[in-house]
Backbone bond lengths (Angstrom), bond angles and torsions (degrees), N, CA, C in turn:
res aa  C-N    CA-C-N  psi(-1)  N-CA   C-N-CA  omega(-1)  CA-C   N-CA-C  phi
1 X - - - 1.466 - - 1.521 108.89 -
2 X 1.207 106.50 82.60 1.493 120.29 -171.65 1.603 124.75 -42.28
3 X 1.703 101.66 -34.61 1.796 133.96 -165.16 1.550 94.94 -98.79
4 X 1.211 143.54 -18.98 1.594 133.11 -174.78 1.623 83.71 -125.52
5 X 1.102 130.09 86.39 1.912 127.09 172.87 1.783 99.82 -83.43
6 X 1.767 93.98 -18.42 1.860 91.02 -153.31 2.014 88.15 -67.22
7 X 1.128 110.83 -50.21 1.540 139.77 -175.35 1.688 92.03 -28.59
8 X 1.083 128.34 -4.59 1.619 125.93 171.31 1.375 114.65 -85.97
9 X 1.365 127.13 -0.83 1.260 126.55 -149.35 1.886 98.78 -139.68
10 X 1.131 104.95 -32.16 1.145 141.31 175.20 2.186 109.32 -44.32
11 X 1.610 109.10 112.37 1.369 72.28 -179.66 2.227 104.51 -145.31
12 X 0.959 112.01 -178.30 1.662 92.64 -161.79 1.904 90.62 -51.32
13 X 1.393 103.92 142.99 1.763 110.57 -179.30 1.601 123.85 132.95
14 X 1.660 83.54 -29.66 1.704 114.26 -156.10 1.581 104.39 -91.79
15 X 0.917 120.50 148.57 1.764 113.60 -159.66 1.752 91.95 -113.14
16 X 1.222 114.17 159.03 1.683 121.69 167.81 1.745 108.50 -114.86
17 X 1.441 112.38 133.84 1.501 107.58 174.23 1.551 101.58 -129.99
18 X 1.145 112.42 175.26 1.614 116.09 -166.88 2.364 93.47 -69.50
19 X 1.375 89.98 0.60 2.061 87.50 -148.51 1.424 68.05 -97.34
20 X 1.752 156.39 -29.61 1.496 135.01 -141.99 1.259 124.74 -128.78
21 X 1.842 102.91 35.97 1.062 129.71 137.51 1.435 142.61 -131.16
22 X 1.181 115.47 164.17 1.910 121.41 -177.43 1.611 85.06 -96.27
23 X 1.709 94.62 114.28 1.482 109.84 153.73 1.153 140.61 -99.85
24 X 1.443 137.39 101.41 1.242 118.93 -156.90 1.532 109.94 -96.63
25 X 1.509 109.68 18.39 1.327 100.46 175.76 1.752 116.20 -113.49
26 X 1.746 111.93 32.63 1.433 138.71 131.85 1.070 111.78 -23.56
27 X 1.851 112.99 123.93 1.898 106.05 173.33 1.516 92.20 101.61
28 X 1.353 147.53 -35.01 1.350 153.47 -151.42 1.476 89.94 -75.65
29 X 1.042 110.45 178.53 1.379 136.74 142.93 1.490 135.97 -92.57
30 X 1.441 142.87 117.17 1.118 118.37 -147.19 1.238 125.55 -45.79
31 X 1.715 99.33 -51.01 2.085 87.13 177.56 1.446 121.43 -51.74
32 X 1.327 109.97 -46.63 1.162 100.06 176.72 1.573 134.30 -70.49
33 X 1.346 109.20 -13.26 1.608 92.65 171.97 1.669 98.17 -98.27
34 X 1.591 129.56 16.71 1.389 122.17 160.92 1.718 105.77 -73.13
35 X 1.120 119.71 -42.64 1.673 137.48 -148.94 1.741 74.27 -82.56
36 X 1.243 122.72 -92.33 1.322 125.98 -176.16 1.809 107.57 -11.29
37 X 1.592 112.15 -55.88 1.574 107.11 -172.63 1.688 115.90 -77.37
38 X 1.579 113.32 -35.13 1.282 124.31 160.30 1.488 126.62 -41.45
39 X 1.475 121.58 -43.97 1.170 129.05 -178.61 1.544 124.76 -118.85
40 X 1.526 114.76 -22.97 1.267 103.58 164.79 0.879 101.87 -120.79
41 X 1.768 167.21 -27.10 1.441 159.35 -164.66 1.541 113.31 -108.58
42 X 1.089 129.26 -127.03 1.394 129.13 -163.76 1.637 129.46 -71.10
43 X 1.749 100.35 -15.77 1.343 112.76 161.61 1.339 94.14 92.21
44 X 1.302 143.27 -11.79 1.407 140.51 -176.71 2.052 106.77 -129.77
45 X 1.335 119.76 158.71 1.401 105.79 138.35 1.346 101.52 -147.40
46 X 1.381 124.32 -170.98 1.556 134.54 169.25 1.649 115.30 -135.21
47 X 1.192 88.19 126.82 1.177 119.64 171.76 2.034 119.16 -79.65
48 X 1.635 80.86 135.29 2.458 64.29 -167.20 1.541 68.50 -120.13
49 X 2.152 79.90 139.22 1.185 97.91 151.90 1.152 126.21 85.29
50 X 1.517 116.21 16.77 1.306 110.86 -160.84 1.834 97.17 -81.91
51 X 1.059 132.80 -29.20 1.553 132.23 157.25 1.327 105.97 -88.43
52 X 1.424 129.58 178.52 1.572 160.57 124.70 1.105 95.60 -12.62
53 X 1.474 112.07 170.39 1.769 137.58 128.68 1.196 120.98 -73.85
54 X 0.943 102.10 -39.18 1.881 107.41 168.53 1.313 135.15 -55.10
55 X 2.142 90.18 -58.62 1.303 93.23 174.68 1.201 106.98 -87.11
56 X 1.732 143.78 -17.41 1.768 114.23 137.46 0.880 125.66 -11.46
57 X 1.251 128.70 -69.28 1.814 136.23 -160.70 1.309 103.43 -73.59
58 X 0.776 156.71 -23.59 1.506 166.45 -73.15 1.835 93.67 -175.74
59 X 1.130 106.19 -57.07 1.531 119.59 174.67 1.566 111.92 -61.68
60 X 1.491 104.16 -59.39 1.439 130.03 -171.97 2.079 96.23 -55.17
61 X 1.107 103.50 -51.27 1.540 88.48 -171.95 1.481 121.99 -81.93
62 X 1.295 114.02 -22.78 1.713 113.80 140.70 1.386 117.87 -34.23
63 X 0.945 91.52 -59.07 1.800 91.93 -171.74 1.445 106.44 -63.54
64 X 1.222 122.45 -61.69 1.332 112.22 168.82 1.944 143.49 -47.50
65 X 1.477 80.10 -23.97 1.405 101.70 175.87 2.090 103.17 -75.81
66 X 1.177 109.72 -23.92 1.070 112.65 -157.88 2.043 111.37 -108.81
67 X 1.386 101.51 7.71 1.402 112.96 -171.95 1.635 122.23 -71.26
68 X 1.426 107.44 17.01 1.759 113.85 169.49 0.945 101.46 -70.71
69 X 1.537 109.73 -52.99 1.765 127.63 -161.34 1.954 94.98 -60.20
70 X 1.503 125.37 -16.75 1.522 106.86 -162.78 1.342 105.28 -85.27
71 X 1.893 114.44 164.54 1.247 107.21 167.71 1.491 97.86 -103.39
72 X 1.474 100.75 153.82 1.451 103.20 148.43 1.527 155.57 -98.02
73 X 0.723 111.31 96.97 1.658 121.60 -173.54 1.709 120.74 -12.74
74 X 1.999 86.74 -80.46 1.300 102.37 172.55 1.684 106.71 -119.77
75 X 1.592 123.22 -150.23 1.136 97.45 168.31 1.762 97.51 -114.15
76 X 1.851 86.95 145.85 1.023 109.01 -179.64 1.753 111.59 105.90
77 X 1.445 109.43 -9.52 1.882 124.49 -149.98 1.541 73.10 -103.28
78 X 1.346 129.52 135.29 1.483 128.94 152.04 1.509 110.23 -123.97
79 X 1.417 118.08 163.22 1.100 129.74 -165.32 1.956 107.26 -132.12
80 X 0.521 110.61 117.24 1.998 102.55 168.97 1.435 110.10 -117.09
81 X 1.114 164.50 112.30 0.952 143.53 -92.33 1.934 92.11 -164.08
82 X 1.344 155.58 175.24 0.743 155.16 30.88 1.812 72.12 160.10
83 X 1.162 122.01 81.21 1.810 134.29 -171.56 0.840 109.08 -89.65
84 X 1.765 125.36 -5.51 1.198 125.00 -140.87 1.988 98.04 -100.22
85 X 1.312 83.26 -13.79 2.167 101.25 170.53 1.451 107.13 -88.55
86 X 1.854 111.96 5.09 1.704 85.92 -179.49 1.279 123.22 -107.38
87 X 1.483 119.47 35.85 1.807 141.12 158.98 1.330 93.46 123.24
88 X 1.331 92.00 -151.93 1.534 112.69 -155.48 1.865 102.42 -86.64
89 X 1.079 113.28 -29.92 1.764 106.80 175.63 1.331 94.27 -49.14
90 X 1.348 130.04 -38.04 1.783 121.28 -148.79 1.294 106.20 -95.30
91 X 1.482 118.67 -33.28 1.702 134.95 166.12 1.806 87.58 -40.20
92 X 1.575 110.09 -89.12 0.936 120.86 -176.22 1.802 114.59 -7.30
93 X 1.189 110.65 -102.52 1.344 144.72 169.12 1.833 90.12 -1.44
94 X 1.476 114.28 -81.51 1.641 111.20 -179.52 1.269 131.68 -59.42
95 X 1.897 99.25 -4.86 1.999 102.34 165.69 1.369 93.94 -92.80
96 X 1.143 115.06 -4.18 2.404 86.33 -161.32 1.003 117.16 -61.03
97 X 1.309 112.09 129.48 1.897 133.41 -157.18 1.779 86.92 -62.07
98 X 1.065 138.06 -26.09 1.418 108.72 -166.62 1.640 104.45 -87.13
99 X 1.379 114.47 -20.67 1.253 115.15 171.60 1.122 120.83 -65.15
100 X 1.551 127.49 -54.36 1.327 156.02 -150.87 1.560 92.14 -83.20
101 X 1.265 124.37 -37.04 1.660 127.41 169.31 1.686 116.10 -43.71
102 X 1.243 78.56 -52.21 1.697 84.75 -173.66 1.833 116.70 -82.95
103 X 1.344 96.54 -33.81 1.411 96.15 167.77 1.551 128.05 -73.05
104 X 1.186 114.63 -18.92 1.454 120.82 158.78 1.127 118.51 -61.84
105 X 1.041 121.80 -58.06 1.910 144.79 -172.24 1.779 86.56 -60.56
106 X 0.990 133.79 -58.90 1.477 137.16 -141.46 1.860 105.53 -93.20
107 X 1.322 102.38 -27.14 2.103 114.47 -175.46 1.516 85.84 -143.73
108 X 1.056 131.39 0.57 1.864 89.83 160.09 1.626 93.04 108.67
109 X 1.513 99.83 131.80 1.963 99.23 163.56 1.239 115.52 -45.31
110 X 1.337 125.04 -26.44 1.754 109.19 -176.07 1.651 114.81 -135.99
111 X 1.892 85.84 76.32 1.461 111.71 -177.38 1.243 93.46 -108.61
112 X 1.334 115.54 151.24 1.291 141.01 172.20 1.600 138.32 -91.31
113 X 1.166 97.07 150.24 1.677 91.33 176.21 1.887 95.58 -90.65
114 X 1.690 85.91 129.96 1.708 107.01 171.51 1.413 112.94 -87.06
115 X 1.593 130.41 -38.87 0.689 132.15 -174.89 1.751 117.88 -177.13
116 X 1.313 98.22 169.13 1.874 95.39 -179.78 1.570 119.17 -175.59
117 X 1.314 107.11 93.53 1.486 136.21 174.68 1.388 133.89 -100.97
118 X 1.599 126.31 171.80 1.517 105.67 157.18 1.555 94.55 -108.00
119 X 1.154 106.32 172.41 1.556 129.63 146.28 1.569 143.10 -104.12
120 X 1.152 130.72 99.27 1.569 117.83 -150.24 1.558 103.45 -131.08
121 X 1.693 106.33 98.66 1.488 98.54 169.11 1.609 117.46 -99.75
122 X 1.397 85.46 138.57 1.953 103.71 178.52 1.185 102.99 -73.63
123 X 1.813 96.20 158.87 1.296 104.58 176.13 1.321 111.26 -45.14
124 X 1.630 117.09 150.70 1.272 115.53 173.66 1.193 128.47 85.29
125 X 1.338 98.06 -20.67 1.601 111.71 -178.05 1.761 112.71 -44.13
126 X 1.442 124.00 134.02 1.306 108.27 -175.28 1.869 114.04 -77.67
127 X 1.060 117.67 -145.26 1.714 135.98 177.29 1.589 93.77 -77.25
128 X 1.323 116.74 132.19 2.044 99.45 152.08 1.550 113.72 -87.03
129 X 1.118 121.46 -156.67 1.342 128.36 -174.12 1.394 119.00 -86.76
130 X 1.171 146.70 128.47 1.572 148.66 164.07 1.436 117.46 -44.97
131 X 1.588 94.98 106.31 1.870 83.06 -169.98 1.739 99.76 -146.37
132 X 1.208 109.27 171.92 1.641 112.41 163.25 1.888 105.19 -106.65
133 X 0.872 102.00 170.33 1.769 117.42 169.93 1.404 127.12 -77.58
134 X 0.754 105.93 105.48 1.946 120.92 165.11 1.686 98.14 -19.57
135 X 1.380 94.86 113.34 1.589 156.90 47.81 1.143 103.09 -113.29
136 X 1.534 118.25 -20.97 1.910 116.84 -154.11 1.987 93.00 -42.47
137 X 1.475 73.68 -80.12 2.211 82.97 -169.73 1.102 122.06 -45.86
138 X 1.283 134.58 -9.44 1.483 130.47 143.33 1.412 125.82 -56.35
139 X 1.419 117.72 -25.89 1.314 135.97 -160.50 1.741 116.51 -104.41
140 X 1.572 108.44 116.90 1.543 114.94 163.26 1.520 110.08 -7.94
141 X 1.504 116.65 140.85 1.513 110.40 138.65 1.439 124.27 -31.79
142 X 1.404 113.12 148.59 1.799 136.46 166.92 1.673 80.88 81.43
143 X 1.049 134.33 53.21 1.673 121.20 149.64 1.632 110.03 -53.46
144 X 1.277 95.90 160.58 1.770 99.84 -171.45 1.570 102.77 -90.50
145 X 1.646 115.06 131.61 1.582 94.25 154.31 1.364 116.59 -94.59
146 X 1.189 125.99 10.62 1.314 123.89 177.95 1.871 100.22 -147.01
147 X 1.302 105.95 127.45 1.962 133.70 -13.51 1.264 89.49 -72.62
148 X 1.338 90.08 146.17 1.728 131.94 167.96 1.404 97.16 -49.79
149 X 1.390 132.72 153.25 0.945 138.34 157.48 1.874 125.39 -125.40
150 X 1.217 104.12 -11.47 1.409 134.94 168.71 1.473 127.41 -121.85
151 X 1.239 130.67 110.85 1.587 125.71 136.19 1.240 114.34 -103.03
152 X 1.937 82.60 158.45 1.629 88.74 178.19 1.935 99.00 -141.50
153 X 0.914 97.53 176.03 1.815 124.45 -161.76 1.065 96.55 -140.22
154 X 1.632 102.04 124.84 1.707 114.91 149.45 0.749 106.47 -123.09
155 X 1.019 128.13 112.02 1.761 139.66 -167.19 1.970 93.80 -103.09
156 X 1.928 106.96 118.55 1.421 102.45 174.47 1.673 106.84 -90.67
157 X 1.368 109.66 135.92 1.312 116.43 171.09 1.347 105.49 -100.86
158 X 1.535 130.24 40.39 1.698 126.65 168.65 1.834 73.79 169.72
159 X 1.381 83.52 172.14 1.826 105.37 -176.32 1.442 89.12 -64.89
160 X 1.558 105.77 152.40 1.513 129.95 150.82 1.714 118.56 -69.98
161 X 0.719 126.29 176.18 1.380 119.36 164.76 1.738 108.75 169.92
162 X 1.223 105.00 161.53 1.724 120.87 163.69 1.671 100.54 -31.38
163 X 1.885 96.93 -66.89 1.617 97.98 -150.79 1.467 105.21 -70.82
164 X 1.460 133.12 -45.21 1.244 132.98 -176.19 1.480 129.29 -68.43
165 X 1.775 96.92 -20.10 1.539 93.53 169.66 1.753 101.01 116.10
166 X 1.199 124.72 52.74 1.475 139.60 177.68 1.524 96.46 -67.28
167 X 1.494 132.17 144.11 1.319 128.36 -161.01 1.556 108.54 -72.11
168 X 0.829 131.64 -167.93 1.842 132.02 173.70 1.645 119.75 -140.54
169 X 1.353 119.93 84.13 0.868 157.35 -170.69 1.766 117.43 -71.35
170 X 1.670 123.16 140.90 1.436 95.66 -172.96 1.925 68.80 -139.12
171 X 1.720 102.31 129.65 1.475 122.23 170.20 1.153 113.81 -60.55
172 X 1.203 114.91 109.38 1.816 127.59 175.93 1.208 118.39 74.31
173 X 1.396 116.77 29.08 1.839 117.16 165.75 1.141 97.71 -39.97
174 X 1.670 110.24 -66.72 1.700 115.22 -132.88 1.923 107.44 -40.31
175 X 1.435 111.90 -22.95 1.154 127.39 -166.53 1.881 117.37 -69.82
176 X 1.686 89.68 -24.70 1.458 91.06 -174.23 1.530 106.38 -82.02
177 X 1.243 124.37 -7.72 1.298 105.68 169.42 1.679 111.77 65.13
178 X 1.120 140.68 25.34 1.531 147.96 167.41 1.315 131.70 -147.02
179 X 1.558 116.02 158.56 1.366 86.85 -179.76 1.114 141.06 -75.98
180 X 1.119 141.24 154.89 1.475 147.93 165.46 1.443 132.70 -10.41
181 X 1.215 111.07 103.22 1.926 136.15 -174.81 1.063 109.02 -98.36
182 X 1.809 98.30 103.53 1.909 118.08 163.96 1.380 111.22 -41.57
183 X 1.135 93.78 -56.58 2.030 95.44 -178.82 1.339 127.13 -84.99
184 X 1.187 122.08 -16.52 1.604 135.98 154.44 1.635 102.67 -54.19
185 X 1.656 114.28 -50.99 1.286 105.34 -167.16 1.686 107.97 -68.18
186 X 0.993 109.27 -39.08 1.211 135.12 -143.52 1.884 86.60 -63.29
187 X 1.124 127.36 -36.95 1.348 158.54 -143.03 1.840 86.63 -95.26
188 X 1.159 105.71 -87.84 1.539 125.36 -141.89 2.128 92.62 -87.19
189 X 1.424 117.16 -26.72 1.393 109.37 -162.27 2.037 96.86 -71.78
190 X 2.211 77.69 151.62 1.038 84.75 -164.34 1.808 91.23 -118.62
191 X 1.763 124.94 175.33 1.560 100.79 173.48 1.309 106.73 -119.81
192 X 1.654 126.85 143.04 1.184 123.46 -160.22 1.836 108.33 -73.29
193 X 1.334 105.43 138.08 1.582 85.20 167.44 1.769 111.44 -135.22
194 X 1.190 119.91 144.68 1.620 108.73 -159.64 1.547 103.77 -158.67
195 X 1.162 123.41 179.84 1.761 114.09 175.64 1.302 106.73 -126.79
196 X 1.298 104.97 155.79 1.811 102.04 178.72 1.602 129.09 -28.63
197 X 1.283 121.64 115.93 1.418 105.86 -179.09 1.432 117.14 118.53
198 X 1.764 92.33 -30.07 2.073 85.38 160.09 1.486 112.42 -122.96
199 X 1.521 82.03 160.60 1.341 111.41 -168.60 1.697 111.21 -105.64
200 X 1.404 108.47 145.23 1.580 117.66 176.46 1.746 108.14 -111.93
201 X 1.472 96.09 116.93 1.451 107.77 -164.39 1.475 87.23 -93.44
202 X 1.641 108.91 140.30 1.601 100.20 -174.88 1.718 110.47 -134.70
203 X 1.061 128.33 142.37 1.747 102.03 167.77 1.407 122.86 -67.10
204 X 1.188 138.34 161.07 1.215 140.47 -170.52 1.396 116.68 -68.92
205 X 1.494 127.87 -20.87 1.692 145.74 174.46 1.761 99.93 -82.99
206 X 1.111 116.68 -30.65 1.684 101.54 179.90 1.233 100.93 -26.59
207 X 1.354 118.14 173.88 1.290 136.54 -166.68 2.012 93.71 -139.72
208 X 1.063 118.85 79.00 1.456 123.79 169.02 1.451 125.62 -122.17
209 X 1.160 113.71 170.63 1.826 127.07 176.25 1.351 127.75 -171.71
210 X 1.668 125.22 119.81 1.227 138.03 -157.20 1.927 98.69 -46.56
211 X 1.164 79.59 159.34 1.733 68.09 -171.01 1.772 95.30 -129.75
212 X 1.748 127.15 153.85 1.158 136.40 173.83 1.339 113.26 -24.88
213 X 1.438 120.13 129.84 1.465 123.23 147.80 1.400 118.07 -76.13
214 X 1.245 102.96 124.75 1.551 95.78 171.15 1.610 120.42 -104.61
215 X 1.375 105.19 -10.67 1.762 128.49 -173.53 1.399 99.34 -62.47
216 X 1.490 106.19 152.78 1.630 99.83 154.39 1.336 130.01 -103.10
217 X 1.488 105.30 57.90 1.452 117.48 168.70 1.169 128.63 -157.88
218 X 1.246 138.62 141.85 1.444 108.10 -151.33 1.814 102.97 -81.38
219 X 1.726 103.33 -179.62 1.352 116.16 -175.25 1.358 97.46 -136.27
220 X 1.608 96.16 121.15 1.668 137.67 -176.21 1.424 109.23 -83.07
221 X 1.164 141.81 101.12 1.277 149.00 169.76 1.714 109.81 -104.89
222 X 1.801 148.61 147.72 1.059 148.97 168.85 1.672 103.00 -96.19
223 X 0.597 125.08 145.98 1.742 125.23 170.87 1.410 111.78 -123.42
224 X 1.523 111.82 108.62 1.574 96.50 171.68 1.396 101.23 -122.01
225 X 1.343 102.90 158.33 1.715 112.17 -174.66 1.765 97.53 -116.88
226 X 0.996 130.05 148.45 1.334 150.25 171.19 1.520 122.44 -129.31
227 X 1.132 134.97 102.31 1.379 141.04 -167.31 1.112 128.70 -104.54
228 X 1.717 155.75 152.02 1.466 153.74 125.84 1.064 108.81 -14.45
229 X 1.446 120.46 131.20 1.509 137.99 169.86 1.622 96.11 -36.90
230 X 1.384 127.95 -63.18 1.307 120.73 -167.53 1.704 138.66 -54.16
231 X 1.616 89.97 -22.12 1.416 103.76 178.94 1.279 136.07 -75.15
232 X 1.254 131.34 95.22 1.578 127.49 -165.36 1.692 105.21 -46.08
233 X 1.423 122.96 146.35 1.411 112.40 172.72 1.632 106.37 -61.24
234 X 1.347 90.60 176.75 1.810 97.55 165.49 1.174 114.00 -98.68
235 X 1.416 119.04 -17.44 1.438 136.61 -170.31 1.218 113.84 -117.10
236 X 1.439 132.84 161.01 1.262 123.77 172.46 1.460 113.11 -116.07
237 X 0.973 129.47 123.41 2.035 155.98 -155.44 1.209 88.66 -75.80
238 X 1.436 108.48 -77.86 1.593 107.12 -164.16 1.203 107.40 -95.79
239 X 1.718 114.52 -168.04 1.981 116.73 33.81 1.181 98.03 -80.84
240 X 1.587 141.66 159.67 1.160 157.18 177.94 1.930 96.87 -106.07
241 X 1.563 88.21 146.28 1.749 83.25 -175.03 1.790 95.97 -93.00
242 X 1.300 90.78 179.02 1.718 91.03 175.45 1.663 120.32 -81.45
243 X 1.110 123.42 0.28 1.409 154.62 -175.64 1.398 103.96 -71.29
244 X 2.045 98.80 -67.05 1.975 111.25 -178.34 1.600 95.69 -58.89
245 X 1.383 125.21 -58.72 1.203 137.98 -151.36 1.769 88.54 -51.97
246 X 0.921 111.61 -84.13 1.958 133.49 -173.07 1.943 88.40 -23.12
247 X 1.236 125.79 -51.30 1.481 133.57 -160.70 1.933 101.71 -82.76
248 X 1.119 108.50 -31.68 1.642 125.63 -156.88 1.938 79.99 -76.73
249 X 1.466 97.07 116.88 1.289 119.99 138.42 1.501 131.02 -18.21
250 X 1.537 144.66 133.22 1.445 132.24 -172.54 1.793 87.45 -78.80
251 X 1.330 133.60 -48.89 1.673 121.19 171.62 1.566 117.38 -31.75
252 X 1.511 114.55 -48.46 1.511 129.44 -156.33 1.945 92.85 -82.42
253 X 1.294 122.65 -59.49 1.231 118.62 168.33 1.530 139.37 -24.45
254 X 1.902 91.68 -57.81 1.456 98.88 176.00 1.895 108.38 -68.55
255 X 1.595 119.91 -11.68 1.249 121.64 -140.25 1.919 71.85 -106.55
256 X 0.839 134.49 -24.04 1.931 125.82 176.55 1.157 105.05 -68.66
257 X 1.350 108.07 157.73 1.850 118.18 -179.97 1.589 95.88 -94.86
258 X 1.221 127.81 60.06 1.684 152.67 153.46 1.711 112.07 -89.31
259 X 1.500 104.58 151.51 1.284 95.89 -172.84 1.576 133.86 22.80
260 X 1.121 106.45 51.56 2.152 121.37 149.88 1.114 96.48 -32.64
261 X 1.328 137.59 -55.50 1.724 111.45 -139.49 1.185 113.61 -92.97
262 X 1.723 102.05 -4.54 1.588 127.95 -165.06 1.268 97.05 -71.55
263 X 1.248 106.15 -59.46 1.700 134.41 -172.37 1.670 126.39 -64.70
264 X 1.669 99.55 -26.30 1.452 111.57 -177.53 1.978 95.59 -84.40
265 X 1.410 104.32 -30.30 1.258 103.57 174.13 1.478 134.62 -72.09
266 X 1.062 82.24 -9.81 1.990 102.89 -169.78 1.511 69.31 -104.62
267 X 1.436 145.34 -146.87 0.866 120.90 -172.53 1.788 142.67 66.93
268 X 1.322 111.59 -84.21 1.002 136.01 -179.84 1.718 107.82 -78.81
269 X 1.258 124.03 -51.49 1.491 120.33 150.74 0.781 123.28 -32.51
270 X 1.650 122.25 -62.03 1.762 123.39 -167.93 1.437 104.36 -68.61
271 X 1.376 136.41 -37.97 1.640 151.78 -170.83 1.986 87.74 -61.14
272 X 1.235 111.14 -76.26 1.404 135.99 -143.13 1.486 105.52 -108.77
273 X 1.153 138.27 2.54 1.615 132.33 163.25 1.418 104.38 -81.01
């Protein structure tokens, strides 16, 4: 990995910031030096800023306000699940053109939303499990990273950090194509660190896992998944009432797993006309 040289020195403990690497994909354009890090370099990038601080916090205490509705994983691991019903901030959030840039470029104009939650670990919260993103872990060894069939978003709603639990990340999994190595990670993982408002766009093969809170408060993360037309969700979105639909954006529409056959058909023209 020619562009992360520092990442040799680097070992599970060691934190990653946008400042503690050599990027050689400087001069790019954003999508394109995202696609460039997604598929051939570190398998992740971050985006600053794609909200406020405000309207972070603003997000973050919704979510918190709203944690009956979450499941929990492990203890302390919460889940809220399907955000995409909680008005128009959340509509918003899964069109933003800087997101939607890269997810086009990366799955195709008529990629889908997979899914869209927060994540909020409490103090104390332990490690979660070492995993890749749905479809990967369903899927045989030698999964493809190209074409992508998954992105994902962690959108931070407050700083990342060591103490609160910044995600734990391993530079250029997506590449190994297998499953997931305790001691590989253990080796190469790095911990995300970022400030309210950005998000770490990741490929779906990374090799990551939420990592301990040590703060005494919890840490609010959004998770959105973005998928290939082909991929059934893992989750189910709707039914959508006619109410969301009437309010839902023509971006946000095409972006629901609504009308497939519409899409497999559009599709099939552009492939085969």
């Amino acid at each position: 990995m020619d562009n992360v040289e520092n990442y040799k020195v680097l070992a599970y403990g060691s934190s990653w910031t946008k400042y503690s690497a050599i990027n050689d994909t400087q001069g790019m354009s954003e999508v394109n030096s995202a696609i460039a890090q997604l598929i051939d370099g570190q398998g992740f990038t971050v985006l600053d800023r794609l909200v406020s601080k405000d309207k972070a916090n603003d997000i973050r205490e919704y979510v918190l306000a709203h944690l009956d509705d979450a499941q929990e994983n492990a203890p302390g691991d919460l889940n809220l699940t399907n955000l995409i019903r909680g008005g128009e901030t959340f509509r918003d959030l899964v069109t933003h053109p800087r997101l939607l840039a890269i997810a086009h470029q990366l799955l195709g104009p008529d990629c889908k939303l997979a899914a869209m939650g927060a994540k909020v670990l409490m103090p104390g919260c332990g490690e979660g499990a070492l995993h890749v993103d749905y479809p990967y872990w369903a899927m045989d060894p030698g999964m493809p990273v190209t074409p992508a069939l998954m992105m994902q978003v962690i959108w931070m709603m407050e700083p990342f950090s060591k103490e609160n639990g910044g995600t734990w990340i391993a530079p250029g999994s997506q590449k190994y194509q297998s499953k997931v190595d305790e001691r590989r990670f253990a080796r190469e993982a790095v911990q995300i660190e970022g400030l309210a408002g950005d998000a770490v766009i990741s490929h779906g093969l990374l090799w990551h896992r939420t990592a301990m809170n040590h703060a005494t408060k919890p840490r609010v993360a959004l998770l959105i998944n973005y998928s290939q037309l082909s991929i059934r969700p893992m989750r189910e979105l709707g039914p959508f009432s006619e109410e969301f639909l009437a309010e839902a954006s023509d971006q946000l529409k095409a972006l629901l797993p609504i009308n497939y056959g519409r899409s497999l058909r559009n599709r099939l023209k552009r492939h085969y006309s």
